[in-house]
C-alpha positions in Angstrom: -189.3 24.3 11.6 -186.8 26.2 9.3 -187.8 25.1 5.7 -184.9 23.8 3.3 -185.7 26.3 0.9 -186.4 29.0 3.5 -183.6 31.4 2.9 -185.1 34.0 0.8 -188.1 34.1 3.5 -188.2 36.8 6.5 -191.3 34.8 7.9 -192.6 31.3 8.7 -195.5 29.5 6.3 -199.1 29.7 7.4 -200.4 26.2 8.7 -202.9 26.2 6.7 -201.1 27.2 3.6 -198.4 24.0 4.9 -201.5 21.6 4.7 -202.8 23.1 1.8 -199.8 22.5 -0.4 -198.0 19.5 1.6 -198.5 16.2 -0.6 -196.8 14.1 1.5 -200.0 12.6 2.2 -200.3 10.4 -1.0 -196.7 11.2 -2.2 -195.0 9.0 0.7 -195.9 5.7 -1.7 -193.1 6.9 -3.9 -190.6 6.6 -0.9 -188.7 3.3 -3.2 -188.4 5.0 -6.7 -187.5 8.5 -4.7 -184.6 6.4 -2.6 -183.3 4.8 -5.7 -183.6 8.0 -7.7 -181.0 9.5 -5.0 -178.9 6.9 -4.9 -177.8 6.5 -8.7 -177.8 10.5 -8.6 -175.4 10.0 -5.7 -173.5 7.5 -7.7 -173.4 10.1 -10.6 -172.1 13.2 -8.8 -168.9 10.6 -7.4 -168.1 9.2 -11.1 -168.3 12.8 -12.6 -166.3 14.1 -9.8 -169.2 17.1 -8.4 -168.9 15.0 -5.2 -166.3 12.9 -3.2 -166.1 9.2 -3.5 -166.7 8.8 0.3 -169.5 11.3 0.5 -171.5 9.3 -2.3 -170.5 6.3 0.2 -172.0 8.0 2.9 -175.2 9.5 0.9 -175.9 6.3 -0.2 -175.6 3.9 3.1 -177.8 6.9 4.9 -180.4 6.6 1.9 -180.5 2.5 2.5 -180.9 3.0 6.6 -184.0 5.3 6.1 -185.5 2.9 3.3 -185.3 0.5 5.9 -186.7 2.3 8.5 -189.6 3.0 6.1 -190.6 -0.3 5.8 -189.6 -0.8 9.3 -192.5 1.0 10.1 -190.0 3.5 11.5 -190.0 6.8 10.2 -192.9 9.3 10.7 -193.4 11.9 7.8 -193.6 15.7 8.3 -196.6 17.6 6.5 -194.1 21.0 7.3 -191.8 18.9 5.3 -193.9 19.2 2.3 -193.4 16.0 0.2 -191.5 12.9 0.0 -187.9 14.2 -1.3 -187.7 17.1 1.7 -188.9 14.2 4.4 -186.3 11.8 3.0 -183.9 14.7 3.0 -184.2 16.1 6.0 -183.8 12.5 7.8 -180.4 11.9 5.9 -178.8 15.6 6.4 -180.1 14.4 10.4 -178.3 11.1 9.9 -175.3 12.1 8.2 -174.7 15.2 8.8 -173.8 18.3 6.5 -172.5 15.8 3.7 -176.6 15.0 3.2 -176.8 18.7 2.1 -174.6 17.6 -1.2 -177.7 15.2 -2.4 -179.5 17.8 -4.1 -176.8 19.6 -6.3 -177.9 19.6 -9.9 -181.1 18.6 -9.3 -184.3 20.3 -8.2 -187.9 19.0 -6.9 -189.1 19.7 -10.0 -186.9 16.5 -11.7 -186.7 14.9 -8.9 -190.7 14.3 -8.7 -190.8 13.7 -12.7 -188.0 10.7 -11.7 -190.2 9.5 -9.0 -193.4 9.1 -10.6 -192.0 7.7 -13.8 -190.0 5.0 -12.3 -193.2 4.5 -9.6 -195.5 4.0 -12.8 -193.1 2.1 -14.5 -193.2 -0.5 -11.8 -197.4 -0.2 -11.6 -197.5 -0.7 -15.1 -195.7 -4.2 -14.9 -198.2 -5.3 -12.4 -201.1 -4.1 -14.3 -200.1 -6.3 -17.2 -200.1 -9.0 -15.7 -203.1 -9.3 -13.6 -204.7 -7.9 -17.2 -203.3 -11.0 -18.8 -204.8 -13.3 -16.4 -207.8 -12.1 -16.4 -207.8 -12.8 -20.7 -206.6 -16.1 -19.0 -209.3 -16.4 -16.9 -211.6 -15.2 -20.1 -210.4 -17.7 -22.2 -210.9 -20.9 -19.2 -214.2 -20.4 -19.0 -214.3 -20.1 -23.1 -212.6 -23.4 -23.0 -214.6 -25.1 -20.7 -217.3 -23.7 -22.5 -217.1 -24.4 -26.2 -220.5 -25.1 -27.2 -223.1 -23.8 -24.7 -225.7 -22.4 -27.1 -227.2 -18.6 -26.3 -229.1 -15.6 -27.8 -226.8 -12.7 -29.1 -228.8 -9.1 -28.3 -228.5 -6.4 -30.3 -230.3 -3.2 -28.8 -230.9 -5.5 -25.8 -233.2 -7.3 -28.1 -232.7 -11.4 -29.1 -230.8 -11.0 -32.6 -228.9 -14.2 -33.7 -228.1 -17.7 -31.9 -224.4 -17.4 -30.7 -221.8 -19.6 -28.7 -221.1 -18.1 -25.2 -217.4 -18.9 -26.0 -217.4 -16.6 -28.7 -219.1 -14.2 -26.8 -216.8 -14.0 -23.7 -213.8 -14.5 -26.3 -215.0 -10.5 -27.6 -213.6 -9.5 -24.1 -210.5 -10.9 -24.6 -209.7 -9.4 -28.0 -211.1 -6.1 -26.1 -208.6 -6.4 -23.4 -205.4 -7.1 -25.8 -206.2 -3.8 -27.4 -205.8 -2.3 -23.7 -202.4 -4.4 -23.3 -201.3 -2.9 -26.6 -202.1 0.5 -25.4 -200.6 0.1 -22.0 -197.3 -1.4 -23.6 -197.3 1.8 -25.6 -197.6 3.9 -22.1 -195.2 1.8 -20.9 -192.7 3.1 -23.6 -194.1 6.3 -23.4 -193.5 6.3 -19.2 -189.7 4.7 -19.6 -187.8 8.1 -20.2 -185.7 9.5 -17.6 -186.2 13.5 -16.8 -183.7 13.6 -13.9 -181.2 16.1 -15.0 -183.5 18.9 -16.7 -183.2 20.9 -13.2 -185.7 23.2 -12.8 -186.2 23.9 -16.0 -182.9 24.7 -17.9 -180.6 22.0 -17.2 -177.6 22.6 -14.8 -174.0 23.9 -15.0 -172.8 21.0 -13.5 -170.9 18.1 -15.9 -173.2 15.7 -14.7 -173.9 12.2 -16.7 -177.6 11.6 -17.6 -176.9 7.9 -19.4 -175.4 7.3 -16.5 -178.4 7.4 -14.1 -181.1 6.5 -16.9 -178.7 3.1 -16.9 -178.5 2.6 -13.2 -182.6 3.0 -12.9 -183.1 0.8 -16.0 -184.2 3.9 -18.4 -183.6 2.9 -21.9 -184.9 6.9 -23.1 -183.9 10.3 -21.6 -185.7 13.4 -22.0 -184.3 15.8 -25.2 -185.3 18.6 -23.8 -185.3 20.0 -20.3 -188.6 21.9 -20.4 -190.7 19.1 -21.2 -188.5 16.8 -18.9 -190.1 18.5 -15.8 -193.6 19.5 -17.6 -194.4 16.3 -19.4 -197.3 14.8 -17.8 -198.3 13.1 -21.5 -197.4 9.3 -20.1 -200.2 9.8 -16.9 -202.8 11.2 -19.1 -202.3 8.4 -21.8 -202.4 5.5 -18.8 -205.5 7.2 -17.1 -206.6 7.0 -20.3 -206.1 2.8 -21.2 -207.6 2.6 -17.7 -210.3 4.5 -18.9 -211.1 2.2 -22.2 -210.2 -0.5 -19.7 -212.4 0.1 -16.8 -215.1 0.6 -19.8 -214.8 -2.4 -21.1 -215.0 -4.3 -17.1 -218.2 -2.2 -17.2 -220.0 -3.5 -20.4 -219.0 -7.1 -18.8 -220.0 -6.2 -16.0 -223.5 -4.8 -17.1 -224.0 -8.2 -18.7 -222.7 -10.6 -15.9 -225.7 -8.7 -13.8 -228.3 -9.1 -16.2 -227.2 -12.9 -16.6 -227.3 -13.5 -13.2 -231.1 -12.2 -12.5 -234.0 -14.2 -12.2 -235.0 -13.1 -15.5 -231.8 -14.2 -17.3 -230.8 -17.1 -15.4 -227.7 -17.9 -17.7 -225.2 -18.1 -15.1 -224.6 -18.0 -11.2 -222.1 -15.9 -9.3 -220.4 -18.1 -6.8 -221.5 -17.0 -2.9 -217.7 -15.6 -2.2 -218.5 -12.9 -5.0 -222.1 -12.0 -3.8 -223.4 -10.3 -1.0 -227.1 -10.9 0.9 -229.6 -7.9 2.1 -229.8 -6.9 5.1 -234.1 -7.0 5.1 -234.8 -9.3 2.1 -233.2 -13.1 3.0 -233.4 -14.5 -0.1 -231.3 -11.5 -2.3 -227.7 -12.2 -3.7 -226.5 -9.3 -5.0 -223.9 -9.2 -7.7 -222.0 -6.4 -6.3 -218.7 -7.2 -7.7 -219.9 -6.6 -11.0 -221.5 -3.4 -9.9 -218.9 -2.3 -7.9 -217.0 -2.3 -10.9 -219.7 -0.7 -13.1 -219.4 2.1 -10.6 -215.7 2.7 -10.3 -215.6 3.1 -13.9 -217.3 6.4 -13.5 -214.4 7.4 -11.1 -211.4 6.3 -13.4 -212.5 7.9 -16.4 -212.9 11.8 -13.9 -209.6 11.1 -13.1 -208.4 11.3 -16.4 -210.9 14.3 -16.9 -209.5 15.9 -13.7 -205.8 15.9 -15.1 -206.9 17.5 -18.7 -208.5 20.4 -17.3 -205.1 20.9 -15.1 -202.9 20.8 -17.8 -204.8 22.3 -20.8 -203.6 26.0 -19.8 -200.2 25.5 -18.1 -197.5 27.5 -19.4 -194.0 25.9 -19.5 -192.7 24.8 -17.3 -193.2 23.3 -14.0 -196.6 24.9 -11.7 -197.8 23.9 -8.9 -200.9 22.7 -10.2 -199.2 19.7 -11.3 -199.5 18.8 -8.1 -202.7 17.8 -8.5 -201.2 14.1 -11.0 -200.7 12.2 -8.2 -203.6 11.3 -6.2 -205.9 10.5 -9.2 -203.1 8.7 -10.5 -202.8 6.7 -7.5 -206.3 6.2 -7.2 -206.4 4.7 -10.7 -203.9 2.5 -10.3 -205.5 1.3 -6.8 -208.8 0.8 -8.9 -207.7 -1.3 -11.5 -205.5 -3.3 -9.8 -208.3 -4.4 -7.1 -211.0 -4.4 -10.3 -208.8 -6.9 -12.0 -207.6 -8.8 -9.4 -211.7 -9.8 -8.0 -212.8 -9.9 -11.7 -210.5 -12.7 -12.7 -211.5 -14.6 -9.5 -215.0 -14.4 -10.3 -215.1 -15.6 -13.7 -213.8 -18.7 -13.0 -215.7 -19.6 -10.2 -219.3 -18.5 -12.3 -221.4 -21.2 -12.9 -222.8 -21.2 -16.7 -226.7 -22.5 -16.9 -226.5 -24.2 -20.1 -230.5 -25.5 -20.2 -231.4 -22.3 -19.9 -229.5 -20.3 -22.5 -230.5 -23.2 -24.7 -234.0 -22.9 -23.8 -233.7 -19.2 -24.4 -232.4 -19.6 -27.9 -234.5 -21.6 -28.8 -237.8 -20.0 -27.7 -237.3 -17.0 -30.0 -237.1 -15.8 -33.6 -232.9 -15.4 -33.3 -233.0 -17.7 -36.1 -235.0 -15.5 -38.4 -232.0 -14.6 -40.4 -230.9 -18.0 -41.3 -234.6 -18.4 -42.7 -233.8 -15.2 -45.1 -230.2 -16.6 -46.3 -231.6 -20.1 -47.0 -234.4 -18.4 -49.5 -231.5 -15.9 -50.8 -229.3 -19.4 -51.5 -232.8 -20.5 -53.3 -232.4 -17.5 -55.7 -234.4 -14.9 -53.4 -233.1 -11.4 -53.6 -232.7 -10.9 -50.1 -234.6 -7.6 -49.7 -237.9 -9.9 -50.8 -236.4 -13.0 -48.8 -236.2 -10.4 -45.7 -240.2 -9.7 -46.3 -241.3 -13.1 -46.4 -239.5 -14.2 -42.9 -241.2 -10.9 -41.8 -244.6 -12.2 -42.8 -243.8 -15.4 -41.5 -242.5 -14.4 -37.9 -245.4 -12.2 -37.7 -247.8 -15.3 -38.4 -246.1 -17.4 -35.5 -246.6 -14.6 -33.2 -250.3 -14.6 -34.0 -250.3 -18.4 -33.3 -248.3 -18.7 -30.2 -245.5 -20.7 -32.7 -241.8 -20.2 -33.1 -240.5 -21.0 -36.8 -239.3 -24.4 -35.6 -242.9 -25.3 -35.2 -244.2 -24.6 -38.6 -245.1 -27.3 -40.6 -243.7 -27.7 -44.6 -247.6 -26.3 -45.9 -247.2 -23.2 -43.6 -243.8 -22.8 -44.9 -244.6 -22.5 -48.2 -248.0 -20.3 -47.5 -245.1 -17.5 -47.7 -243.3 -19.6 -50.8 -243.0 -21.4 -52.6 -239.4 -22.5 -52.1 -239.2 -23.6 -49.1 -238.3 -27.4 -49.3 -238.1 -29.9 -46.4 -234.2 -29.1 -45.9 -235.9 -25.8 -44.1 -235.8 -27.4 -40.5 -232.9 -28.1 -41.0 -231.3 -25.0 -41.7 -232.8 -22.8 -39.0 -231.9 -25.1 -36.5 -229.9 -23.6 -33.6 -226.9 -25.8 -33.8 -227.0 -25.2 -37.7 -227.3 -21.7 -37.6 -224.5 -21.9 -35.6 -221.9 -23.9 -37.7 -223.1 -21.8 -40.1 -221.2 -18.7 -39.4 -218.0 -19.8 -40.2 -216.8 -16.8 -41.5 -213.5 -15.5 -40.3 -214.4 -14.1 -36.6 -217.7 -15.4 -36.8 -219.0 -17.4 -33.5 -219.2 -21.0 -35.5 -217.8 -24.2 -33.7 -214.7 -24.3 -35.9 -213.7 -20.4 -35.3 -214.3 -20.6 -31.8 -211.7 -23.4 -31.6 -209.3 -21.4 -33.9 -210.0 -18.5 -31.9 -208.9 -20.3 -28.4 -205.4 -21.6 -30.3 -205.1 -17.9 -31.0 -205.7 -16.8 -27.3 -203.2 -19.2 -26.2 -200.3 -17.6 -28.4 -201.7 -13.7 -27.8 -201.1 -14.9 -23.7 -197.5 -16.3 -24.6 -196.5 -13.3 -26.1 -198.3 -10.9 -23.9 -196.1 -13.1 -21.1 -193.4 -12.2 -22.8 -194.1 -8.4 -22.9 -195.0 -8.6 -18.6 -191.5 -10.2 -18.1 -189.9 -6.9 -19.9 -192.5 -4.7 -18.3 -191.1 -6.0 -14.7 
């Protein structure tokens, strides 16, 4: 088959070379954005006069047959064709005739590709934001339901302080509005419209740019033609938020499958988000959590993958570039799906309140509420910090927990320790306690939900601009 660009060739393109370098493959998803890319460029050559009225007419009904036939299940792509723009092409010079030739004047492949996959992110980015808002949603339900459920905060995977699981799922949901502040920034950064740069350099026809950035919903164009058909900046930057993104799913994740062991206990995967053995009957397996866990490793080498390509390309297009798409695509795939199940299988968790409660209160988590109450008594709290020392370390030697000690062995380690000290280290006071801004008492856990509610309003009204 005679290539579209063949002209300059005396000899036809190894087979294997054609597989080698075809991306049709994984670029066919982009068959929408490239069919609306060519018909506002059609609509552009008419107005500015490069092209006939009736040919645009022509161009354009032919581009809205084969995007029918696409999702018609009717058209079969070529690998000797290459990509996506020389398949679609191809069909409409076929279709129309010579008048499908006139498409491609003053643009090139190398434009054309920079249109499709910002308009194709564009429209993945939209979708992204919102399944990320629901799950925050989701994150802030079970918070809700939730409010005062009682368990052990680690730090070092170690029992540190008594907190509220509210307050601790609520940490996830300020996590994930940093990553819908950094995607509305890609968002920005992927809402600039390269088609016009040409190969490189521009093009001598009088074409309109604002013109076609209008018709496709652009509200930037490029300044400058080089980086037009080089700039790969807005796919590193996403791979990147799904990076931090997928990170943070993983931490969650690491700590919905240590809840859900034996050894935890504090909550229960519902059996549509759990899987069996196939030798041991009585294993469910959280392997939606560690599926995610996993795939986490996979979204942040895609966003390794693409540095290494670009760090040493000279302006301004290469081949190499190439090589943005399927990592790309896969990323996109792989938080899509991540959020999609992960929203699903929070709210259908079952929390185990008597035994987070049991936990936190079968440990020394309140050990630090023993050293404020003596700092409050007019302790320095390096000296306060070395009696509660002393004293934990007695109640380990007795098989005790600082609840059980009695007012005399209190005040073995001072002598100002008063009968108010039960009191104070109990869990539910060492909770209210921590009413500092942020902190995980009952009060800024409620103020923390009424902020969740207006962070989802207006992150609802960033999706409905992101659409």
């Amino acid at each position: 088959m005679s290539k579209l660009w063949g002209g300059r060739f005396t000899k036809g393109t190894d087979v294997m070379v054609e597989e080698f370098t075809s991306s049709i493959a994984f670029d066919c998803r982009m068959y929408r954005e490239d069919i609306a890319g060519s018909i506002a460029h059609a609509a552009m050559l008419a107005k500015c006069g490069i092209i006939a009225g009736e040919e645009a007419d022509l161009i354009i009904g032919g581009l809205k047959d084969i995007l029918a036939d696409i999702e018609a299940g009717n058209f079969s792509f070529e690998v000797s064709l290459e990509d996506i723009h020389m398949n679609i092409e191809k069909r409409l010079t076929e279709r129309i005739g010579p008048t499908g030739g006139k498409l491609h004047t003053a643009r090139s492949r190398n434009d054309q590709v920079a249109l499709d996959t910002h308009l194709y992110l564009k429209r993945e980015i939209g979708a992204i934001a919102r399944l990320l808002t629901d799950l925050q949603q989701a994150l802030a339900e079970v918070a809700d339901r939730h409010q005062e459920i009682i368990m052990p905060g680690y730090t070092h995977l170690q029992r540190a302080q008594p907190i509220l699981f509210s307050h601790h799922l609520l940490a996830y949901f300020f996590m994930l509005q940093r990553d819908f502040a950094r995607l509305e920034g890609v968002w920005q950064r992927t809402d600039m419209m390269p088609l016009g740069a040409g190969a490189l350099a521009g093009t001598t026809f009088p074409i309109d740019r604002h013109f076609v950035a209008r018709e496709l919903g652009f509200s930037q164009l490029y300044e400058n033609s080089l980086d037009a058909v080089s700039d790969r900046d807005y796919i590193l930057e996403f791979l990147s938020f799904a990076a931090i993104l997928m990170l943070h799913l993983s931490r969650l994740s690491e700590e919905i499958i240590l809840w859900s062991s034996a050894e935890f206990s504090f909550i229960e995967l519902d059996d549509a988000h759990c899987t069996g053995s196939s030798i041991m009957p009585q294993k469910k397996n959280p392997d939606v959590a560690e599926l995610v866990r996993g795939k986490t490793g996979r979204v942040t080498g895609h966003l390794m993958a693409l540095l290494t390509v670009a760090k040493g390309l000279p302006l301004a297009y290469n081949k190499d570039l190439q090589e943005d798409k399927e990592g790309l695509f896969d990323t996109i795939d792989t938080v899509k799906f991540s959020l999609s199940v992960y929203a699903s299988m929070l709210r259908a968790m079952r929390i185990n309140a008597e035994r987070t409660g049991q936990a936190v209160r079968q440990d020394f988590s309140n050990a630090t509420d023993m050293a404020d109450y003596l700092v409050k008594k007019g302790l320095p709290f390096r000296q306060a910090h070395e009696v509660v020392g002393k004293c934990v370390h007695y109640c380990i030697e007795q098989g005790k927990y600082l609840l059980d000690l009695t007012l005399d062995e209190f005040r073995r380690f001072s002598p100002l320790f008063e009968e108010d000290i039960l009191e104070a280290i109990r869990v539910e006071t060492c909770i209210s306690a921590r009413n500092s801004y942020g902190g995980t008492s009952y009060s800024q856990v409620r103020r923390a939900l009424t902020q969740t509610t207006a962070i989802l309003r207006e992150q609802g009204k960033s999706c409905e601009k992101m659409k």
